[in-house]
N, CA, C and O atoms as a Maestro MAE file, in Angstrom:
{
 s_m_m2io_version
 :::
 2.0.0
}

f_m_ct {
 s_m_title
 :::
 protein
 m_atom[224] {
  # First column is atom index #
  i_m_mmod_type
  r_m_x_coord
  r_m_y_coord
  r_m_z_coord
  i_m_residue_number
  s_m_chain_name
  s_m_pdb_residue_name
  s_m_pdb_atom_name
  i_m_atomic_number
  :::
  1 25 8.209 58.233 39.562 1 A "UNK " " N  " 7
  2 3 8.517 58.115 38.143 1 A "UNK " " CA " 6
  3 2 8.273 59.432 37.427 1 A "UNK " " C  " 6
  4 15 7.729 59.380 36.324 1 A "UNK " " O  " 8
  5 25 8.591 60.513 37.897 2 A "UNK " " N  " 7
  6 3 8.533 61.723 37.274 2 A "UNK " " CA " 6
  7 2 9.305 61.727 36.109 2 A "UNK " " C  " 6
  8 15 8.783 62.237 35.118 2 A "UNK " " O  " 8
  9 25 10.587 61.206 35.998 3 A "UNK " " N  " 7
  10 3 10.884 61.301 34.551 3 A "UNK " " CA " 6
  11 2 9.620 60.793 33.549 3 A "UNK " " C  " 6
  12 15 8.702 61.430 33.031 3 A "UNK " " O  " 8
  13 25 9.909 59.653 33.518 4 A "UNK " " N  " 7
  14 3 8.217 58.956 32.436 4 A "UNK " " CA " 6
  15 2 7.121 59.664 32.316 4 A "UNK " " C  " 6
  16 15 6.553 59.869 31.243 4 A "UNK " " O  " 8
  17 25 6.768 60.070 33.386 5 A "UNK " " N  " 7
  18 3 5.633 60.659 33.483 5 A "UNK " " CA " 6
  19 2 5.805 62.051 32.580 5 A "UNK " " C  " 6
  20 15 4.861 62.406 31.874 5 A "UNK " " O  " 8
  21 25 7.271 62.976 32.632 6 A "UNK " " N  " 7
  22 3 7.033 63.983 32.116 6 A "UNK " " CA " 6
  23 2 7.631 63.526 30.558 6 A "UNK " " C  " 6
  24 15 7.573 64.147 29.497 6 A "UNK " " O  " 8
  25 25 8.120 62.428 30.817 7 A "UNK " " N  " 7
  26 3 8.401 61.790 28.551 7 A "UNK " " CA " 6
  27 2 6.636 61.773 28.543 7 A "UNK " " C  " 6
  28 15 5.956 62.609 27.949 7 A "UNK " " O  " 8
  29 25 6.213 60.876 29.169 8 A "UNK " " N  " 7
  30 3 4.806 60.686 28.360 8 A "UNK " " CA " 6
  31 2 4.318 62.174 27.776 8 A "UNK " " C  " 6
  32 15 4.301 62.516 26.593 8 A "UNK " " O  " 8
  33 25 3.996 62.821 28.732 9 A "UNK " " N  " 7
  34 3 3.298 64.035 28.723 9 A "UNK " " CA " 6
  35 2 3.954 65.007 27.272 9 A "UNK " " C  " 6
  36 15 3.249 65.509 26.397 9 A "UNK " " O  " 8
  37 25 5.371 65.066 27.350 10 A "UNK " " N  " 7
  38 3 5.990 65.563 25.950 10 A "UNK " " CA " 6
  39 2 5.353 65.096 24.782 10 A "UNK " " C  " 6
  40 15 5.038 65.751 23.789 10 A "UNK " " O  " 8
  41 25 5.160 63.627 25.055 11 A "UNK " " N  " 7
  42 3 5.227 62.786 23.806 11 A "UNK " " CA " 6
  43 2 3.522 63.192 23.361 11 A "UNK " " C  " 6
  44 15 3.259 63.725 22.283 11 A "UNK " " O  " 8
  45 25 2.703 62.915 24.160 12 A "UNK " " N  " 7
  46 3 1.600 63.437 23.899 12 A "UNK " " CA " 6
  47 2 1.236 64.555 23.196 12 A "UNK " " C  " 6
  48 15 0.400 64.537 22.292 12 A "UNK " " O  " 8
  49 25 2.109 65.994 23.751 13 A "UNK " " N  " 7
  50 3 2.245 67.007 23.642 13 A "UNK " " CA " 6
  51 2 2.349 66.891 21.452 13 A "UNK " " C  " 6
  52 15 1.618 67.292 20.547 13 A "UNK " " O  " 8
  53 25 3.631 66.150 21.515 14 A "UNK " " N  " 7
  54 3 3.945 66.394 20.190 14 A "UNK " " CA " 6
  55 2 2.891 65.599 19.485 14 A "UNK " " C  " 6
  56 15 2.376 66.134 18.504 14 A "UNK " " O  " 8
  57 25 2.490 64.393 19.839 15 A "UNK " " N  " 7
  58 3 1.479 63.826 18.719 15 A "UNK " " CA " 6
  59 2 -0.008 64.676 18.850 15 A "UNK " " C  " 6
  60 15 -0.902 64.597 18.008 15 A "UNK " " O  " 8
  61 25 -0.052 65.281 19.758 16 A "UNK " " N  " 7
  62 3 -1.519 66.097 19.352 16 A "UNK " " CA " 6
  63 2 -1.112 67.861 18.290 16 A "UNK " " C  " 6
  64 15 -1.763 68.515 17.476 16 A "UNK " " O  " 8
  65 25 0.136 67.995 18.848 17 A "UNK " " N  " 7
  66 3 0.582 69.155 17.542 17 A "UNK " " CA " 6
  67 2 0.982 68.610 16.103 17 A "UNK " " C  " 6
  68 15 1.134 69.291 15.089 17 A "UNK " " O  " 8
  69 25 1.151 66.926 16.265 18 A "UNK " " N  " 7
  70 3 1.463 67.048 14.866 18 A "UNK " " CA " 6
  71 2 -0.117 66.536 14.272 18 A "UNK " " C  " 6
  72 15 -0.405 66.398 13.083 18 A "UNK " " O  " 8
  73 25 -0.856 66.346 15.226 19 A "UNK " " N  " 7
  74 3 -2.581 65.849 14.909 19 A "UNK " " CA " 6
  75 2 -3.236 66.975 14.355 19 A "UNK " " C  " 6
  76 15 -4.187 66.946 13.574 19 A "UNK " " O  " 8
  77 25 -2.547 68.163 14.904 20 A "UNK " " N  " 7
  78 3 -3.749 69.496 14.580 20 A "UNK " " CA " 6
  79 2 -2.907 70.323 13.328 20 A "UNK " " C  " 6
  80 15 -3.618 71.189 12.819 20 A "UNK " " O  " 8
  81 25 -1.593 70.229 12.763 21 A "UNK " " N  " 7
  82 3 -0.535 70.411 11.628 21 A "UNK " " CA " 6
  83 2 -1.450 69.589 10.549 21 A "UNK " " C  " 6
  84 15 -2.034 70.261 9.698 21 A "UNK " " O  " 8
  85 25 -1.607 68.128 10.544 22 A "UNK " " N  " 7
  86 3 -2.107 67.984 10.271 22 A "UNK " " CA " 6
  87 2 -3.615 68.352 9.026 22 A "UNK " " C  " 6
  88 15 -3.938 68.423 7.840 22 A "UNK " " O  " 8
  89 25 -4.099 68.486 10.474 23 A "UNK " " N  " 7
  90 3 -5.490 69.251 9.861 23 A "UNK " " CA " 6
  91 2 -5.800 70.333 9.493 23 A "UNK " " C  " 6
  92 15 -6.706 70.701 8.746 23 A "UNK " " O  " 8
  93 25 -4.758 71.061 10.218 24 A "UNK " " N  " 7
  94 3 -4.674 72.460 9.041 24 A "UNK " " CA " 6
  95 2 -3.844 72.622 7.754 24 A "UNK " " C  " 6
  96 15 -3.982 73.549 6.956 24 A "UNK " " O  " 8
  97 25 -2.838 71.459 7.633 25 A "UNK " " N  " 7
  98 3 -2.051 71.210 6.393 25 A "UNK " " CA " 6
  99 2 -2.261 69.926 5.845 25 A "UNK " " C  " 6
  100 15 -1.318 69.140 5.757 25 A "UNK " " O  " 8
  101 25 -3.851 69.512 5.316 26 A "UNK " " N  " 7
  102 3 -3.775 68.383 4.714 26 A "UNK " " CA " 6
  103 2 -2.769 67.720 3.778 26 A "UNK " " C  " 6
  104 15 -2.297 66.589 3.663 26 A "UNK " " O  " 8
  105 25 -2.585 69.365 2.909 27 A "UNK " " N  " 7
  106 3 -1.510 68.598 1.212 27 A "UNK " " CA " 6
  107 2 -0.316 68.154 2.390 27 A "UNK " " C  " 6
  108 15 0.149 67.126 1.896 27 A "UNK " " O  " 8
  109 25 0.185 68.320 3.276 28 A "UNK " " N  " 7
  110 3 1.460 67.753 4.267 28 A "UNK " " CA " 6
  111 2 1.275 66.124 4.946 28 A "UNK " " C  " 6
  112 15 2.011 65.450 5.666 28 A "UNK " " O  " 8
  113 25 0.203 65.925 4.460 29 A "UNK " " N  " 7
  114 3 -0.103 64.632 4.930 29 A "UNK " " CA " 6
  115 2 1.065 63.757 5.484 29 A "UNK " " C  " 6
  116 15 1.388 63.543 6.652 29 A "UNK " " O  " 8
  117 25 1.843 63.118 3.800 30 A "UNK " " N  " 7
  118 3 2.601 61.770 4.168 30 A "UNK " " CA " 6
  119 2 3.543 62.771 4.782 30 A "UNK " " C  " 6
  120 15 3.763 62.202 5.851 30 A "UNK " " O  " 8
  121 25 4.182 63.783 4.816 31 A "UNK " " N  " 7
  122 3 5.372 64.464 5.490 31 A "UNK " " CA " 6
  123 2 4.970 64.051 7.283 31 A "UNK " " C  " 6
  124 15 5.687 63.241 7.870 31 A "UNK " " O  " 8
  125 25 4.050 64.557 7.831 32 A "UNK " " N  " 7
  126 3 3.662 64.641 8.741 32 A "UNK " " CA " 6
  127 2 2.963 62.783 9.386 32 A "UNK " " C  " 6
  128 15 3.012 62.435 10.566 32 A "UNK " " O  " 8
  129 25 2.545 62.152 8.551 33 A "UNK " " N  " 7
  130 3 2.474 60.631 9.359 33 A "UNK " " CA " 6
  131 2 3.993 60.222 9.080 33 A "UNK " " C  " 6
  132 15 4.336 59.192 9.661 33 A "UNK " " O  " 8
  133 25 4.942 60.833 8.311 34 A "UNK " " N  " 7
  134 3 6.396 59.863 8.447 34 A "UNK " " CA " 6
  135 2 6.938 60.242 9.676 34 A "UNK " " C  " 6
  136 15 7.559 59.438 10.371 34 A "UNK " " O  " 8
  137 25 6.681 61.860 10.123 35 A "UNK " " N  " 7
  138 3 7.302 62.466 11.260 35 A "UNK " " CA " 6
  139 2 6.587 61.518 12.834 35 A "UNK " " C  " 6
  140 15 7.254 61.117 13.787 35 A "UNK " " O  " 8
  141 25 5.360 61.410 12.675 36 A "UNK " " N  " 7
  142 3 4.721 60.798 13.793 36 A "UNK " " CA " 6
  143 2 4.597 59.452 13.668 36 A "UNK " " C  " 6
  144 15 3.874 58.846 14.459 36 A "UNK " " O  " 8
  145 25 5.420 58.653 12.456 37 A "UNK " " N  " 7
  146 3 6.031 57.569 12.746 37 A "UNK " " CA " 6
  147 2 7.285 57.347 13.659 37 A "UNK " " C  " 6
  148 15 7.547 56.488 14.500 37 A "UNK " " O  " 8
  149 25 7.974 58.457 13.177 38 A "UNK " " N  " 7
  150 3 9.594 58.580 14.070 38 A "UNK " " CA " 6
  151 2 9.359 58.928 15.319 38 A "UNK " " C  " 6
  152 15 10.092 58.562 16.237 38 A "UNK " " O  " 8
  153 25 8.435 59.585 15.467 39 A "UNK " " N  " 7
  154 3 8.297 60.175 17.004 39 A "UNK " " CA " 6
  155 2 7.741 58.796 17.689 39 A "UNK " " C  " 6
  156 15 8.078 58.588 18.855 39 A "UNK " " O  " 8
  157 25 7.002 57.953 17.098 40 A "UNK " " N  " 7
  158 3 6.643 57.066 17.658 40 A "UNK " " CA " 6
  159 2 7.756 55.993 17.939 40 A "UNK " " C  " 6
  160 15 7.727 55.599 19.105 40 A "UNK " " O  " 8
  161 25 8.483 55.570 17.353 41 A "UNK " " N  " 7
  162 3 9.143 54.712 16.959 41 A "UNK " " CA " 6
  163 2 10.359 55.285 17.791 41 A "UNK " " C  " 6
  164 15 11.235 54.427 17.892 41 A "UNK " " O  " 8
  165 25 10.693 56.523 18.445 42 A "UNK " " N  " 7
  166 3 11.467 56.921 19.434 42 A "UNK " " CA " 6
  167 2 10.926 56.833 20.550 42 A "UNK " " C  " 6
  168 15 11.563 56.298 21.457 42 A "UNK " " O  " 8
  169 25 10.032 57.172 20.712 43 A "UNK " " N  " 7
  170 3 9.019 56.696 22.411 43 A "UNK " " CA " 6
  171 2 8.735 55.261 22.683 43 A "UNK " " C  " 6
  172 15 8.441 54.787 23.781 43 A "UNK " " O  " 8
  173 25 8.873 54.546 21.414 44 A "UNK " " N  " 7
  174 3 8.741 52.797 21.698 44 A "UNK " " CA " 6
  175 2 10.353 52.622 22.450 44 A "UNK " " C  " 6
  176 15 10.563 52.468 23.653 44 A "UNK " " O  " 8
  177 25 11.144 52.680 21.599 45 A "UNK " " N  " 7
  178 3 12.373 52.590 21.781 45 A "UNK " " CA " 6
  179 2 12.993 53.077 23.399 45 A "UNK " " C  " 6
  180 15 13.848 52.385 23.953 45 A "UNK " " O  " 8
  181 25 12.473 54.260 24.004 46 A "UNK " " N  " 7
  182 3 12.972 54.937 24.719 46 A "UNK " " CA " 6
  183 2 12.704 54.358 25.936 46 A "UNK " " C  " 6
  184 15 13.511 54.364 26.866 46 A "UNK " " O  " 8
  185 25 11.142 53.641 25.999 47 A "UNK " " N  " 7
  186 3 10.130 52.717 26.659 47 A "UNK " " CA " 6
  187 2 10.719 51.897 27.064 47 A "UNK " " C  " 6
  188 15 11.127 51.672 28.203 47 A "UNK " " O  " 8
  189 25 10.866 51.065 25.595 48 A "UNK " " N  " 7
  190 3 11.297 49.632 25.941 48 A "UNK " " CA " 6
  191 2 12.133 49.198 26.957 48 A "UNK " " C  " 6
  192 15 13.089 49.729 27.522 48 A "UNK " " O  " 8
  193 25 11.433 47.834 27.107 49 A "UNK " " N  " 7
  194 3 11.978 47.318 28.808 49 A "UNK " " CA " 6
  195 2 12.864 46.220 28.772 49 A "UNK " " C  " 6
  196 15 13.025 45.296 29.568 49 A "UNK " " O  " 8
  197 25 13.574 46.577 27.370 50 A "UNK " " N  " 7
  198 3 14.803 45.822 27.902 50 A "UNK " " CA " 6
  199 2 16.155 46.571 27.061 50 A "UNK " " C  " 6
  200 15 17.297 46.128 26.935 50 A "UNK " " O  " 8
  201 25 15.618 47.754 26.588 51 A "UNK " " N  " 7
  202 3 16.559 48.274 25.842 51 A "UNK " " CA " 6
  203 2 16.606 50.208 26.383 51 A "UNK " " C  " 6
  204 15 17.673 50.808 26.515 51 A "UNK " " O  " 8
  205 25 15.463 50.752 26.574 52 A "UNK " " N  " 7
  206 3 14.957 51.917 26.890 52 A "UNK " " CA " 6
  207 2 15.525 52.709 27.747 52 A "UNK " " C  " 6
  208 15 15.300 52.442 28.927 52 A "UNK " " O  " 8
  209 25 16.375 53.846 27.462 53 A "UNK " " N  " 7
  210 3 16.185 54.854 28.824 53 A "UNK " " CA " 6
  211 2 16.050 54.489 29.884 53 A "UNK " " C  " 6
  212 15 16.867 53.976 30.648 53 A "UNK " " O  " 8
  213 25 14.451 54.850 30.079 54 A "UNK " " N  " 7
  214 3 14.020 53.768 31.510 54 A "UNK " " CA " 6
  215 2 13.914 52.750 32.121 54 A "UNK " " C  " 6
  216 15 13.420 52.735 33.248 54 A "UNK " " O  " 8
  217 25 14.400 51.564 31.448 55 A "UNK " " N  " 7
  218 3 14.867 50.725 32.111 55 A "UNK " " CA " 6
  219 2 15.534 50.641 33.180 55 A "UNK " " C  " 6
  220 15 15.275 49.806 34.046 55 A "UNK " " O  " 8
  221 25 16.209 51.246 33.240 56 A "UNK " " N  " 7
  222 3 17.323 51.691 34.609 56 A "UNK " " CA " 6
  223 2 16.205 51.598 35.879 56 A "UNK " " C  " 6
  224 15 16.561 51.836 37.033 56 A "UNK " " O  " 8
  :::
 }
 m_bond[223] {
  # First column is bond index #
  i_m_from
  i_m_to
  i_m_order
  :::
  1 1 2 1
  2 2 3 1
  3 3 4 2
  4 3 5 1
  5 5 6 1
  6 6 7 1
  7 7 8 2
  8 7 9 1
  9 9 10 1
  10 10 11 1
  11 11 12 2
  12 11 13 1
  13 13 14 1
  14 14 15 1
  15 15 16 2
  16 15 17 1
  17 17 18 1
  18 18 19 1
  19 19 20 2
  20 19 21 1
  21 21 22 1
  22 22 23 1
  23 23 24 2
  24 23 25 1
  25 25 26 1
  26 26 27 1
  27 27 28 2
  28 27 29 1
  29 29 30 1
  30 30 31 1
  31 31 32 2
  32 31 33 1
  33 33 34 1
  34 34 35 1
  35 35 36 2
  36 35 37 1
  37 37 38 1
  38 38 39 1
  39 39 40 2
  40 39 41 1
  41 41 42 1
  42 42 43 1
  43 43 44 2
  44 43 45 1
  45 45 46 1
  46 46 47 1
  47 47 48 2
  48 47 49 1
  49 49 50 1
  50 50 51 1
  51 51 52 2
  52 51 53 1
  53 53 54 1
  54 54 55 1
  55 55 56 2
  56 55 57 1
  57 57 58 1
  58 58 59 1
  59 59 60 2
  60 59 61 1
  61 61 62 1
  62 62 63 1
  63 63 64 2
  64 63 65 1
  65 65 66 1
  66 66 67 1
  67 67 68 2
  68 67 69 1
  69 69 70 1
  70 70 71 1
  71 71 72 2
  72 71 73 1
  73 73 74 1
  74 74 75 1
  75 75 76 2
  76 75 77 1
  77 77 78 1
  78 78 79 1
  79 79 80 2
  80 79 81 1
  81 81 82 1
  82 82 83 1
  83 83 84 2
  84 83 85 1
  85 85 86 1
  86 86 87 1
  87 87 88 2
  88 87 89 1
  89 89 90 1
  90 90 91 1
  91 91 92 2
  92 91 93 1
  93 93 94 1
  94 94 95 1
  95 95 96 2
  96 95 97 1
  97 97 98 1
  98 98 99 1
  99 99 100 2
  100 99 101 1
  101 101 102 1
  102 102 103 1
  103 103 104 2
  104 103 105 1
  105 105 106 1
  106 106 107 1
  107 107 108 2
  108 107 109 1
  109 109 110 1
  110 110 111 1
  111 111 112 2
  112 111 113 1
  113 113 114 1
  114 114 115 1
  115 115 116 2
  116 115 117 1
  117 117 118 1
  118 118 119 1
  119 119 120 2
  120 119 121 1
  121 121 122 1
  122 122 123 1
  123 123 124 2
  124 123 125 1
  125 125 126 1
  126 126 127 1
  127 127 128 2
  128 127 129 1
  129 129 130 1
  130 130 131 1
  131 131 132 2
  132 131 133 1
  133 133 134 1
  134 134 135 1
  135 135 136 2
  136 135 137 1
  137 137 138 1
  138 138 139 1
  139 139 140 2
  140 139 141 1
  141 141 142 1
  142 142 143 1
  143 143 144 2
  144 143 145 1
  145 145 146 1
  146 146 147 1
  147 147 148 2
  148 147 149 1
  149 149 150 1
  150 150 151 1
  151 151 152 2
  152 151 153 1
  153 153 154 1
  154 154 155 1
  155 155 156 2
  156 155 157 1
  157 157 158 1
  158 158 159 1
  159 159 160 2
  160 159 161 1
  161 161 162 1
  162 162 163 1
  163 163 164 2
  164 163 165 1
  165 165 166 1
  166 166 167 1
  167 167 168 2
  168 167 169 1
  169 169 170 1
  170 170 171 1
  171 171 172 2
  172 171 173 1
  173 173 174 1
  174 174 175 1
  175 175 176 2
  176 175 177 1
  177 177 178 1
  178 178 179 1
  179 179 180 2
  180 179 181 1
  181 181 182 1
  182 182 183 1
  183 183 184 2
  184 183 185 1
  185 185 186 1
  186 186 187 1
  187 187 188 2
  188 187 189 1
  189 189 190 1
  190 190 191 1
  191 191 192 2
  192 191 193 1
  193 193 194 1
  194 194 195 1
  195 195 196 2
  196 195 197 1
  197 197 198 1
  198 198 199 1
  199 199 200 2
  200 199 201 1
  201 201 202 1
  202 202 203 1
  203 203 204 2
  204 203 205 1
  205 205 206 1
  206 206 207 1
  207 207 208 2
  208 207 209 1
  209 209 210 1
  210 210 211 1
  211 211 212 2
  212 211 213 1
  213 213 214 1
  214 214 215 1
  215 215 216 2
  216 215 217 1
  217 217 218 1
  218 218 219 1
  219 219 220 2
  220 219 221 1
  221 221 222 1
  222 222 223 1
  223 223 224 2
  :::
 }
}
């Protein structure tokens, strides 16, 4: 499962850069939890096991 394995690892990648954006750009707050809503809400999607990418 090297594909998944290397989505996870991306996905990680981006929610800990948008974790540390973040904290060095507090006034960016809601900009930055709407972005790591979408990012989330694309990795659910991409997941999902009956609709997802990987399903296959």
């Amino acid at each position: 499962m090297g594909a998944i394995d290397d989505f996870d690892g991306r996905f990680t990648n981006v929610i800990d850069h948008l974790e540390n954006l973040h904290r060095l750009n507090p006034h960016l707050e809601y900009n930055i939890v709407l972005i790591t809503e979408y990012v989330n809400t694309i990795y659910n999607v991409t997941m999902d096991s009956t609709e997802g990418i990987f399903y296959l």
